[in-house]
Gaussian input, Z-matrix of N, CA and C with variables (Angstrom, degrees):
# hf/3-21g

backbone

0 1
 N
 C     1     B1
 C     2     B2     1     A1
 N     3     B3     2     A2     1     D1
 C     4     B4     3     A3     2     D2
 C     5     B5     4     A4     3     D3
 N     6     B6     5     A5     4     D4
 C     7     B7     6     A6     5     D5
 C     8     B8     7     A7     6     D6
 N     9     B9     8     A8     7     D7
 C    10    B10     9     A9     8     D8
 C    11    B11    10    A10     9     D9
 N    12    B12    11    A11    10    D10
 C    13    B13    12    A12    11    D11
 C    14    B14    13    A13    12    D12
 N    15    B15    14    A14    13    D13
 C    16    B16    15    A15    14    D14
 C    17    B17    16    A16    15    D15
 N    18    B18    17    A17    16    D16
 C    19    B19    18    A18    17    D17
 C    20    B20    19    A19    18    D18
 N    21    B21    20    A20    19    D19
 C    22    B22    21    A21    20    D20
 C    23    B23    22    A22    21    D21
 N    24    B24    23    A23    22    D22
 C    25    B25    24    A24    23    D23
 C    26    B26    25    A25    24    D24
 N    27    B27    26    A26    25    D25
 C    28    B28    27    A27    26    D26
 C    29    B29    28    A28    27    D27
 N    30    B30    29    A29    28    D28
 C    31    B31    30    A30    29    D29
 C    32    B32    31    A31    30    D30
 N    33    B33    32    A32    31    D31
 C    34    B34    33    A33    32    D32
 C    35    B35    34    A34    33    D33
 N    36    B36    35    A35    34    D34
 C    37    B37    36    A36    35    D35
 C    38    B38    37    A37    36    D36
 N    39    B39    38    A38    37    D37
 C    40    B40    39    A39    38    D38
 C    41    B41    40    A40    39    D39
 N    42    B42    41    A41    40    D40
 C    43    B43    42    A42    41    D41
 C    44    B44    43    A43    42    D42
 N    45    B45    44    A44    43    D43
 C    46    B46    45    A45    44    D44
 C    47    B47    46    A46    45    D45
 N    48    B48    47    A47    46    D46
 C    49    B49    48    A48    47    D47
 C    50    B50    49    A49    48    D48
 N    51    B51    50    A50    49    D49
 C    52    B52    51    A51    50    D50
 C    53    B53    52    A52    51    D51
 N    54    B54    53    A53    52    D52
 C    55    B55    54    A54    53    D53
 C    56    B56    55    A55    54    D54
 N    57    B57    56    A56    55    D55
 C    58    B58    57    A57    56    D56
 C    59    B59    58    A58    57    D57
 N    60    B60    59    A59    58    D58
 C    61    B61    60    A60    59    D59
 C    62    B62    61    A61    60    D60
 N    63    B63    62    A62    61    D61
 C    64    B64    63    A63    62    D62
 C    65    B65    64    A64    63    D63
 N    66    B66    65    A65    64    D64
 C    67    B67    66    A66    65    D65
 C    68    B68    67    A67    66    D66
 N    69    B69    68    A68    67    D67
 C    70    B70    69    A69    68    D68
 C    71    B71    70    A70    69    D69
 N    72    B72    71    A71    70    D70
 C    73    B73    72    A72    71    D71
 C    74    B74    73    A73    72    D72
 N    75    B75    74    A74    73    D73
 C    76    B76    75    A75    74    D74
 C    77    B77    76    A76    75    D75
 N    78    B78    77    A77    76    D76
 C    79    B79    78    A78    77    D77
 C    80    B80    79    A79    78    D78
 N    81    B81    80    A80    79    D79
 C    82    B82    81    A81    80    D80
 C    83    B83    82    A82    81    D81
 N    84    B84    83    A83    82    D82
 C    85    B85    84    A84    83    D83
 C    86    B86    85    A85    84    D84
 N    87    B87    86    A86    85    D85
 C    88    B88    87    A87    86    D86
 C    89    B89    88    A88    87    D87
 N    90    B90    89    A89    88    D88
 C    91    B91    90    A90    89    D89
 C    92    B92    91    A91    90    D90
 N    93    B93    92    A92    91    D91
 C    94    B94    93    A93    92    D92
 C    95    B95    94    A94    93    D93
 N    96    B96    95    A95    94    D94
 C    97    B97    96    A96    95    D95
 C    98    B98    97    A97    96    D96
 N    99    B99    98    A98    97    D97
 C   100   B100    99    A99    98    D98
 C   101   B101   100   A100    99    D99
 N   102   B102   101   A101   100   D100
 C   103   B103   102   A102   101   D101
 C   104   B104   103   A103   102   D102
 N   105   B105   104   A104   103   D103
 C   106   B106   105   A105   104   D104
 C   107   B107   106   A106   105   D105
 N   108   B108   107   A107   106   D106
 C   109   B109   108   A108   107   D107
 C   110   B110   109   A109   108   D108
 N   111   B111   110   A110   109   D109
 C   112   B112   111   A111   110   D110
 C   113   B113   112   A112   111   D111
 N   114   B114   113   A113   112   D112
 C   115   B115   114   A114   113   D113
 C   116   B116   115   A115   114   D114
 N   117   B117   116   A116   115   D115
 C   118   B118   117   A117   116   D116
 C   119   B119   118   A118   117   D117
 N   120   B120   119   A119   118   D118
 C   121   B121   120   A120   119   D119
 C   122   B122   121   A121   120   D120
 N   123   B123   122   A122   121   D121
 C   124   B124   123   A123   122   D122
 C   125   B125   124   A124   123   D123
 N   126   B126   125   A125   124   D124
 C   127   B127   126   A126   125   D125
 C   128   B128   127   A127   126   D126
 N   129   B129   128   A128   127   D127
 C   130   B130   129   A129   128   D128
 C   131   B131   130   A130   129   D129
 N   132   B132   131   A131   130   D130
 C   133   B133   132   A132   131   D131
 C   134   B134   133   A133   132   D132
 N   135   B135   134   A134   133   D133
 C   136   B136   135   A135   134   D134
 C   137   B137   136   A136   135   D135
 N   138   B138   137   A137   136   D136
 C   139   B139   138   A138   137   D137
 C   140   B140   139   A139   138   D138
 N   141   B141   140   A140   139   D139
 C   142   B142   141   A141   140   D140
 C   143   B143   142   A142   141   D141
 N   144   B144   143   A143   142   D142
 C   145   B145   144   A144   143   D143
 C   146   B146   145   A145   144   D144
 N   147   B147   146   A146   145   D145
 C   148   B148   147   A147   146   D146
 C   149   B149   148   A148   147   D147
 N   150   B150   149   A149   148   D148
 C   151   B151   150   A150   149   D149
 C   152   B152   151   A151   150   D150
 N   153   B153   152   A152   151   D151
 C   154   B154   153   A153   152   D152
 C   155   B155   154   A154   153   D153
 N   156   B156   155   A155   154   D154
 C   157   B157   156   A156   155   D155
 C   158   B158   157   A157   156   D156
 N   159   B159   158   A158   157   D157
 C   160   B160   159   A159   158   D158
 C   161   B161   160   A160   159   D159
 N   162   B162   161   A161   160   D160
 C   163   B163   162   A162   161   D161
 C   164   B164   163   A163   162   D162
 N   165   B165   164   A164   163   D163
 C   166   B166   165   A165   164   D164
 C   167   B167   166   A166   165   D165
 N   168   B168   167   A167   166   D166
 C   169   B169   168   A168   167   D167
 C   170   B170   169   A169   168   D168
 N   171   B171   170   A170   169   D169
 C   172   B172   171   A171   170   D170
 C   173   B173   172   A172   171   D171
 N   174   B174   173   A173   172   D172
 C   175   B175   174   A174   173   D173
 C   176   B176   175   A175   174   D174
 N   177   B177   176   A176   175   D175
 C   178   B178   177   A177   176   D176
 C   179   B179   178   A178   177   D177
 N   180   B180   179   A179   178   D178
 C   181   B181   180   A180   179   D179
 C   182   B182   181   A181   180   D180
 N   183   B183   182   A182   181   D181
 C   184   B184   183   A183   182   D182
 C   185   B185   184   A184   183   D183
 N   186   B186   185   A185   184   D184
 C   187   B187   186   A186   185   D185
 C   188   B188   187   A187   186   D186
 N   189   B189   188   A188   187   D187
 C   190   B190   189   A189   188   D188
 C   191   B191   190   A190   189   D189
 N   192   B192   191   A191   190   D190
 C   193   B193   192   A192   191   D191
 C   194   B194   193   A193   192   D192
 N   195   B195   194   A194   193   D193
 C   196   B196   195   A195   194   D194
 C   197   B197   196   A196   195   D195
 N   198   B198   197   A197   196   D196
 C   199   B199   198   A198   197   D197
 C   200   B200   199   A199   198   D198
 N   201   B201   200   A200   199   D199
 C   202   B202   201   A201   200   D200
 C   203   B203   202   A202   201   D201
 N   204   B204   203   A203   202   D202
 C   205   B205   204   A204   203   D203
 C   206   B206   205   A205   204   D204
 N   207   B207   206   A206   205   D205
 C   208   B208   207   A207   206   D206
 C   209   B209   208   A208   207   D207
 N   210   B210   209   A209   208   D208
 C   211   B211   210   A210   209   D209
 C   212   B212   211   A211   210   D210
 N   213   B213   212   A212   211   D211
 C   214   B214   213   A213   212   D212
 C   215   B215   214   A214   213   D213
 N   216   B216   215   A215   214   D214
 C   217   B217   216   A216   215   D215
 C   218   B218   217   A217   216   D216
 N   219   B219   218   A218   217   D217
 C   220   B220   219   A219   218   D218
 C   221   B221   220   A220   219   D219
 N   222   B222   221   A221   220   D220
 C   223   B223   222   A222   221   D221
 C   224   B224   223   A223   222   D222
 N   225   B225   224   A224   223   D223
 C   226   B226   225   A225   224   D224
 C   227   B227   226   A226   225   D225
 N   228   B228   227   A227   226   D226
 C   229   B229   228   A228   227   D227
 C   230   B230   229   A229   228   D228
 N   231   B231   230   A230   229   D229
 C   232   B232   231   A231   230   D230
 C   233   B233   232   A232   231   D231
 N   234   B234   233   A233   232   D232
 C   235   B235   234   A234   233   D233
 C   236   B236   235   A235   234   D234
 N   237   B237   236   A236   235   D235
 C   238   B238   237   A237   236   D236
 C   239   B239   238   A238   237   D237
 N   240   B240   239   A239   238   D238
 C   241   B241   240   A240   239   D239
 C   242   B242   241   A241   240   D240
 N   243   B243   242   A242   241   D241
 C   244   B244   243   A243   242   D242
 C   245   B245   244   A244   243   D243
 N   246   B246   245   A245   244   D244
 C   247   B247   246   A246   245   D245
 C   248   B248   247   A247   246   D246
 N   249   B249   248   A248   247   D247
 C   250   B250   249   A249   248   D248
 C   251   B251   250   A250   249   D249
 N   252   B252   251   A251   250   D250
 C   253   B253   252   A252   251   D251
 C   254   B254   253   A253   252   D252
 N   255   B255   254   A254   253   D253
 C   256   B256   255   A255   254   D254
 C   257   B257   256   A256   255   D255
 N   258   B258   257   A257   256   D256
 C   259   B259   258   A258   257   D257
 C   260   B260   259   A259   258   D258
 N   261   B261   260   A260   259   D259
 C   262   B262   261   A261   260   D260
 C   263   B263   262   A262   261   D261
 N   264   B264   263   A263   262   D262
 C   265   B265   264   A264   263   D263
 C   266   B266   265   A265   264   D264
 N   267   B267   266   A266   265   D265
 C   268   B268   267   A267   266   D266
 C   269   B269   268   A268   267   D267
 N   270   B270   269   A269   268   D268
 C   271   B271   270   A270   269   D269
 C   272   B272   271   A271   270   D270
 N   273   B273   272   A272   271   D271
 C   274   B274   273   A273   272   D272
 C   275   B275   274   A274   273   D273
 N   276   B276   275   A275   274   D274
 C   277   B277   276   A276   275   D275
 C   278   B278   277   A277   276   D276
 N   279   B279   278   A278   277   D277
 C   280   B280   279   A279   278   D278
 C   281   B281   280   A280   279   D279
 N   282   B282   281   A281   280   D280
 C   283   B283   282   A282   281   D281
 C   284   B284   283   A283   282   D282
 N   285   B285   284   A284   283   D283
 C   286   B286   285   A285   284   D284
 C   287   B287   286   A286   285   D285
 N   288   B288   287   A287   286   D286
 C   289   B289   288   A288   287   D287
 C   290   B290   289   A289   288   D288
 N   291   B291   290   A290   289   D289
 C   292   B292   291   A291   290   D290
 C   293   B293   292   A292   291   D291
 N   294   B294   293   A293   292   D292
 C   295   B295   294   A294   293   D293
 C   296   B296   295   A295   294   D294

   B1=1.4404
   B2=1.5275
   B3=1.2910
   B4=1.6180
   B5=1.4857
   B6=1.6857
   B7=1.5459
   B8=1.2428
   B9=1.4561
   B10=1.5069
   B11=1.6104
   B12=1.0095
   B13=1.9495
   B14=1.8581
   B15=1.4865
   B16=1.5197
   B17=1.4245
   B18=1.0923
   B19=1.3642
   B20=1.6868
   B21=1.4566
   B22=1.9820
   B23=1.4464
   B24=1.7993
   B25=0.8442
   B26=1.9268
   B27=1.4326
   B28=2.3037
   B29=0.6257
   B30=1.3442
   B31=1.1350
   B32=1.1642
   B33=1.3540
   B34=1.5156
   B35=1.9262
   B36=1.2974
   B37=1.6686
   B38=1.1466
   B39=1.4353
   B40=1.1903
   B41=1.9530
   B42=1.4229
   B43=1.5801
   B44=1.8086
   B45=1.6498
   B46=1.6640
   B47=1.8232
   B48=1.3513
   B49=1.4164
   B50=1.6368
   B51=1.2139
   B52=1.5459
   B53=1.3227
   B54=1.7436
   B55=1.4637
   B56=2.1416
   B57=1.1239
   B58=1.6066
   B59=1.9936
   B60=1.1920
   B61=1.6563
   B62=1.5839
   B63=1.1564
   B64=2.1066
   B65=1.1259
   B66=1.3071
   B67=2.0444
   B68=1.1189
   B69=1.6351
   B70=1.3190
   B71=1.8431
   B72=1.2536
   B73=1.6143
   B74=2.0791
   B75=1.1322
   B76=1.5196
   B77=2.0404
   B78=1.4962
   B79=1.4155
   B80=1.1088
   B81=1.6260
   B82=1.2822
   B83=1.3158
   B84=1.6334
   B85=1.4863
   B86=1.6620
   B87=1.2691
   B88=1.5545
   B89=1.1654
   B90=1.2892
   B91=1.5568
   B92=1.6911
   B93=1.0854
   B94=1.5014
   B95=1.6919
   B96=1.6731
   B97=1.7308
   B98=1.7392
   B99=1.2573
   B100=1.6249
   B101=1.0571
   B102=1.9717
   B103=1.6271
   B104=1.5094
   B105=1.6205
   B106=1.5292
   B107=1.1778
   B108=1.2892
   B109=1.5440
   B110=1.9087
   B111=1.3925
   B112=1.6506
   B113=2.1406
   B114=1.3273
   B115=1.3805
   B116=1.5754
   B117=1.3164
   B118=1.6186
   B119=1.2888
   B120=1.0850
   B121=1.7254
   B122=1.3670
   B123=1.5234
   B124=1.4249
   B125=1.5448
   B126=1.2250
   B127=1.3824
   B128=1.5024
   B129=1.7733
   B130=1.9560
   B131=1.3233
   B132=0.9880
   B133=1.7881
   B134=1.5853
   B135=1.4826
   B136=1.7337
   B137=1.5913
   B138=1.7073
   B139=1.5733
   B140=1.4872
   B141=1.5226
   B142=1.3165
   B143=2.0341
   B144=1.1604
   B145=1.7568
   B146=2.0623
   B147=1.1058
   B148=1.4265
   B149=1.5775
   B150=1.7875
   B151=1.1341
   B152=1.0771
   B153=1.8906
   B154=1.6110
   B155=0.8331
   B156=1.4026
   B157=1.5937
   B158=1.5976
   B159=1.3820
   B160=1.2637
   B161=1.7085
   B162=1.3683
   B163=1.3695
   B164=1.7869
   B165=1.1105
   B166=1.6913
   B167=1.3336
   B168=1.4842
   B169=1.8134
   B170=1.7644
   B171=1.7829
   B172=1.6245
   B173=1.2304
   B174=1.0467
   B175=1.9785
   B176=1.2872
   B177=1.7582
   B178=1.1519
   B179=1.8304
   B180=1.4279
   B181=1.2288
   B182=1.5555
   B183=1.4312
   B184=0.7828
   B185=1.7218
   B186=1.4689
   B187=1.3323
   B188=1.4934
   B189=1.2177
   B190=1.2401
   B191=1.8070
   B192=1.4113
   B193=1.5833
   B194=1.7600
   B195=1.2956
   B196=1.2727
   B197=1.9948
   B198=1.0889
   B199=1.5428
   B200=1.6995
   B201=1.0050
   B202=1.4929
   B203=1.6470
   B204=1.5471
   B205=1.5519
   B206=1.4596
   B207=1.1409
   B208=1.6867
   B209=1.4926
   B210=1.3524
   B211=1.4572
   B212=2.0744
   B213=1.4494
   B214=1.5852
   B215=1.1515
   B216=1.7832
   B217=1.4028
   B218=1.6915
   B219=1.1136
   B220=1.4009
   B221=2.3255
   B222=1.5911
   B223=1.1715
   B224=1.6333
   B225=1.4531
   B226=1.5549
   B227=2.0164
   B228=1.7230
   B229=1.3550
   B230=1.3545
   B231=1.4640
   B232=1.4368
   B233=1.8104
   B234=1.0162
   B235=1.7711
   B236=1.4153
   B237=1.1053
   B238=1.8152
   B239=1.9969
   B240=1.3762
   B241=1.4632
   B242=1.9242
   B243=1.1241
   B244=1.3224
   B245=1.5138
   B246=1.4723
   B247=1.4103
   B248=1.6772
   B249=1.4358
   B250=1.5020
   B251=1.4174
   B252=1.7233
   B253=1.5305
   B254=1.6442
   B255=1.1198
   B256=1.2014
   B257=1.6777
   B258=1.2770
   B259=1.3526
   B260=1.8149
   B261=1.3941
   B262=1.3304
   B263=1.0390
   B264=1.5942
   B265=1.5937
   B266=0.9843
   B267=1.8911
   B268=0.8699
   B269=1.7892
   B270=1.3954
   B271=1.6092
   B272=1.7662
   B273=1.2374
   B274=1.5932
   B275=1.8531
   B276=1.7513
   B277=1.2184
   B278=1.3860
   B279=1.5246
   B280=1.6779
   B281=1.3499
   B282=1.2116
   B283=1.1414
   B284=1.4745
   B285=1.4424
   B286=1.6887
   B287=1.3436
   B288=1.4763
   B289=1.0555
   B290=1.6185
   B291=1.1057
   B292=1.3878
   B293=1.9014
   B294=1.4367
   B295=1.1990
   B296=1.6132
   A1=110.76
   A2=105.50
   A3=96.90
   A4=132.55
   A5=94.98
   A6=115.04
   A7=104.62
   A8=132.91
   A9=131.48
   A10=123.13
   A11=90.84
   A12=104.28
   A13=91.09
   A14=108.85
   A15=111.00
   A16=114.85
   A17=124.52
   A18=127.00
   A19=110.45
   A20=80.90
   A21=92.52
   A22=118.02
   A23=116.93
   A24=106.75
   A25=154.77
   A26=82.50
   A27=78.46
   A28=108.05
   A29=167.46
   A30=145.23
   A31=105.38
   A32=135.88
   A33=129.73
   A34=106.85
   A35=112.79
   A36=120.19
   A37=130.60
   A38=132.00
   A39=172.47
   A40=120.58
   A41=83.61
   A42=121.42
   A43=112.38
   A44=91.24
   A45=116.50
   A46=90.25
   A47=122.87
   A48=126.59
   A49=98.22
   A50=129.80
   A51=113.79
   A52=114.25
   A53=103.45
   A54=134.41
   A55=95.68
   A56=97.66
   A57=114.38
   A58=96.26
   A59=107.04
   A60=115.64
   A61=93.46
   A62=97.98
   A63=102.33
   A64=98.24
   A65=135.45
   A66=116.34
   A67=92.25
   A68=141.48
   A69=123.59
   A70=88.22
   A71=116.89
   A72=114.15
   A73=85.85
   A74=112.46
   A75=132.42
   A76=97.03
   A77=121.59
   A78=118.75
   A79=99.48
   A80=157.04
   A81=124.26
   A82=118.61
   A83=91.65
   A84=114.42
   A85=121.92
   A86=114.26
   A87=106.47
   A88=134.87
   A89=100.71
   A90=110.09
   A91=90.45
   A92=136.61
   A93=132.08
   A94=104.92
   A95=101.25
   A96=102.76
   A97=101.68
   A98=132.77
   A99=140.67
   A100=93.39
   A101=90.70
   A102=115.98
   A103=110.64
   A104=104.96
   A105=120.07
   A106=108.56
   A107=131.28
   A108=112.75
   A109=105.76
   A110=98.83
   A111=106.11
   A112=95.55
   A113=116.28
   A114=115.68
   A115=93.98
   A116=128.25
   A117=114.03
   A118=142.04
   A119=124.49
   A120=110.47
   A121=95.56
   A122=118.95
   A123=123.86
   A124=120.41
   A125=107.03
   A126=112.03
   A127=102.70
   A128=91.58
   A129=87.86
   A130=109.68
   A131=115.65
   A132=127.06
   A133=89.09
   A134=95.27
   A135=119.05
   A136=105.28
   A137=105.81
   A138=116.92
   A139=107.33
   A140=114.00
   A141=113.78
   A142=100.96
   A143=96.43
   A144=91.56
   A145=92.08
   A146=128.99
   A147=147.12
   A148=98.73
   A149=91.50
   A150=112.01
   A151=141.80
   A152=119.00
   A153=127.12
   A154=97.23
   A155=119.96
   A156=130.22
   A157=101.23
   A158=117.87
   A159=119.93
   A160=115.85
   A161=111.93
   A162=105.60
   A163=116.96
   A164=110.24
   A165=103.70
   A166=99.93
   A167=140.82
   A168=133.02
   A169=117.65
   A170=102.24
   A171=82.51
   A172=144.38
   A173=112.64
   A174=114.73
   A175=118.76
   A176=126.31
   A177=97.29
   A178=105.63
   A179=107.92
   A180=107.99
   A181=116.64
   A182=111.74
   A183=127.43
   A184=119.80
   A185=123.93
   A186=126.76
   A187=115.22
   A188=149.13
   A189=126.53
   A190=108.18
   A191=90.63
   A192=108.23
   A193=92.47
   A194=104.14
   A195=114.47
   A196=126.69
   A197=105.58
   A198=119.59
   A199=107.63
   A200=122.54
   A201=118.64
   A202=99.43
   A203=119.38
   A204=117.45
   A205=97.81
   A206=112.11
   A207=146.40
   A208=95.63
   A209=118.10
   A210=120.47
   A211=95.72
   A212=99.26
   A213=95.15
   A214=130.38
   A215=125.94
   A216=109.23
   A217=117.83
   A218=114.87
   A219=112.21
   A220=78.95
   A221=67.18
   A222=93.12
   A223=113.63
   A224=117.68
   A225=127.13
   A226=96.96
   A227=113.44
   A228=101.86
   A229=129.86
   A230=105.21
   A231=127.52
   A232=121.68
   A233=109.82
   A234=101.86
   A235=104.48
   A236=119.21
   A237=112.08
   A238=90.01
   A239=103.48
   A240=136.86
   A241=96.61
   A242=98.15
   A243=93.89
   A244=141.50
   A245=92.79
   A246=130.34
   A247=106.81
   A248=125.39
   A249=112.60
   A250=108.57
   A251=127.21
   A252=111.64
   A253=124.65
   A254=104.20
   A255=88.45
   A256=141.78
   A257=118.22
   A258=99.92
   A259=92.28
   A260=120.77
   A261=150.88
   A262=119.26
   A263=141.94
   A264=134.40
   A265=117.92
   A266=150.09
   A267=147.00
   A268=129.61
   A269=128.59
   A270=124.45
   A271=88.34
   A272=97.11
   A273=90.65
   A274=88.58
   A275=103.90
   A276=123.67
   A277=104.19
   A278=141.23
   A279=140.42
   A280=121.46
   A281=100.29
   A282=116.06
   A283=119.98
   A284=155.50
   A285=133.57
   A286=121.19
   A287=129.45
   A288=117.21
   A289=132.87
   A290=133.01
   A291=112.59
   A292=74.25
   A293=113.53
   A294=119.84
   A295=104.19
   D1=-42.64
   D2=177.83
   D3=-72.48
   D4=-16.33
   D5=173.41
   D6=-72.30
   D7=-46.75
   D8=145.54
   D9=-6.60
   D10=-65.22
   D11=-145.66
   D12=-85.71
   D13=-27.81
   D14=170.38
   D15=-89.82
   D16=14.51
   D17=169.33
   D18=-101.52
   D19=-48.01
   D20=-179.05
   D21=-64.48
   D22=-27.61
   D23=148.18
   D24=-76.53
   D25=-33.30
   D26=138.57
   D27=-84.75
   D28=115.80
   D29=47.94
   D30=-98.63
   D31=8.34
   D32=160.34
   D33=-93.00
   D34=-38.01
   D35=164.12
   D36=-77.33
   D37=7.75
   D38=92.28
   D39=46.06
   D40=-113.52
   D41=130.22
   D42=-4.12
   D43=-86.77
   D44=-169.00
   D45=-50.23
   D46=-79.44
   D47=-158.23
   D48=-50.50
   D49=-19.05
   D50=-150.14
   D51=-114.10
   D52=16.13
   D53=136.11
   D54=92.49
   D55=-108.27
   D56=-155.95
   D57=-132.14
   D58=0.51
   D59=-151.67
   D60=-71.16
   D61=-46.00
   D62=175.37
   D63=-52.80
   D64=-58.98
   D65=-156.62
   D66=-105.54
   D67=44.84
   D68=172.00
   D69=-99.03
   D70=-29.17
   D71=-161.49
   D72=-72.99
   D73=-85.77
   D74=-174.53
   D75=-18.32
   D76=-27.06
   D77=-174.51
   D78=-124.68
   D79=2.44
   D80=82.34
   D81=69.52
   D82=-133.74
   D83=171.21
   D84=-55.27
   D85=14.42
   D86=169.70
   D87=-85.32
   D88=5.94
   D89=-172.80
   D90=-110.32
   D91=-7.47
   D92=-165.06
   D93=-83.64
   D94=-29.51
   D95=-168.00
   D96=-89.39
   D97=170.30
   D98=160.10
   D99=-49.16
   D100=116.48
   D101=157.13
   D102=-94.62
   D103=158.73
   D104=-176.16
   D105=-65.37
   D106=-4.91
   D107=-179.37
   D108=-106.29
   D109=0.50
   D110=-174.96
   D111=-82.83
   D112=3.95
   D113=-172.53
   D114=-121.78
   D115=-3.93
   D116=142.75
   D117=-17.48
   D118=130.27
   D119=173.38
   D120=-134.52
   D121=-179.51
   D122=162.53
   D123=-111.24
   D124=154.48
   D125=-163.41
   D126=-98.17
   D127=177.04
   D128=178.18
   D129=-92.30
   D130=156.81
   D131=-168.21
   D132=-64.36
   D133=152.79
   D134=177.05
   D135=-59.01
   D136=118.91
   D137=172.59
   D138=-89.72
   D139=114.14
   D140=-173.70
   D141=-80.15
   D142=152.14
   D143=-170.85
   D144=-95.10
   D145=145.02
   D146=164.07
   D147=-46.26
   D148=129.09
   D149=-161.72
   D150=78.14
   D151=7.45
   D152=172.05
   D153=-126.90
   D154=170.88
   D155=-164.27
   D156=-112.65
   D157=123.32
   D158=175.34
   D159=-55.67
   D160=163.38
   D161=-167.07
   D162=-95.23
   D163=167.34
   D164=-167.97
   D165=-59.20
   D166=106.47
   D167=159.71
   D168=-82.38
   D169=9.17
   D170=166.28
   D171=-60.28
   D172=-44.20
   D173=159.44
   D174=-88.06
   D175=27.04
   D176=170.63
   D177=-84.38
   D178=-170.54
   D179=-174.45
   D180=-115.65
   D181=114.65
   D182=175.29
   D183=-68.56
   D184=140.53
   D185=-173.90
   D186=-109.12
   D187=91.31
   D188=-167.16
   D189=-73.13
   D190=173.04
   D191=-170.26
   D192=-59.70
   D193=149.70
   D194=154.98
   D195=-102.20
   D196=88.41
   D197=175.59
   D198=-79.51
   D199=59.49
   D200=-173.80
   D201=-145.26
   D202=135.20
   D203=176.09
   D204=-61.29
   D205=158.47
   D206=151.70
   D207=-21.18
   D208=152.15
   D209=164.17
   D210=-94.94
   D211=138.72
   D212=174.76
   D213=-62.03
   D214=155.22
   D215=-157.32
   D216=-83.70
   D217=173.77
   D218=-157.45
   D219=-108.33
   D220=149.77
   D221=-173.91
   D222=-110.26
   D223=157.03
   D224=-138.31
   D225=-56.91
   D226=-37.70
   D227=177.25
   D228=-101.33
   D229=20.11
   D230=168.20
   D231=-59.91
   D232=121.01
   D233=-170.47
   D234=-63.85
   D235=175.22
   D236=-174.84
   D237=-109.16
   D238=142.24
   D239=171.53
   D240=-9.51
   D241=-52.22
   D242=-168.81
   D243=-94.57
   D244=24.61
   D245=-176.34
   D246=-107.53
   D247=130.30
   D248=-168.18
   D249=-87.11
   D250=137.33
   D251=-176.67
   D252=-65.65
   D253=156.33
   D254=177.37
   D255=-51.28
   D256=154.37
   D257=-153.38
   D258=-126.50
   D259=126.74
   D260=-161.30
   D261=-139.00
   D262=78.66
   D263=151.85
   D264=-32.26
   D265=117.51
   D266=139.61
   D267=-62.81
   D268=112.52
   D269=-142.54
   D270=-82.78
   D271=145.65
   D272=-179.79
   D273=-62.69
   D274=169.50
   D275=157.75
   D276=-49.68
   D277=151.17
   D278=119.91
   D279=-66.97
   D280=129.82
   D281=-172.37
   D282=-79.38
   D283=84.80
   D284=-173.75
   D285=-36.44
   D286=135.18
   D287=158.12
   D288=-40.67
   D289=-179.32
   D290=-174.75
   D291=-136.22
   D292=175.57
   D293=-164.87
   D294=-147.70

């Protein structure tokens, strides 16, 4: 019975200890399909109406055009953008002394 009641309880603490690791695979791939901000557009600049004073635009921020292809699409085991790549020092070669 007690081997019972200590079993039932891992597998109820289980779960809890083993963090976020289950729905990290299943959310994943959510970044692979059309995101809501890829259906953005830009708007027309603010029409001041006659007789008000337009507003200060020195610090606003300007965006320049983007003239650059698409980055290629990520593929199903590709990490999504906002995941850092993996990170690997390569050791330089050693060199032999020469004699």
């Amino acid at each position: 019975m007690r081997f019972a009641r200590g079993a039932m309880v891992l597998l109820m603490v289980a779960p809890l200890v083993s963090g976020c690791h289950v729905f990290r695979n299943a959310s994943a791939k959510a970044c692979h399909g059309p995101q809501p901000y890829q259906k953005a557009t830009t708007v027309a600049p603010l029409k001041i109406p006659s007789g008000l004073d337009a507003p200060d635009t020195t610090n606003a921020l300007r965006l320049p055009a983007l003239n650059e292809p698409p980055p290629p699409p990520r593929k199903g085991r590709d990490p999504c953008l906002d995941e850092p790549p993996p990170f690997k020092v390569t050791q330089p070669a050693t060199k032999t002394p020469q004699a």
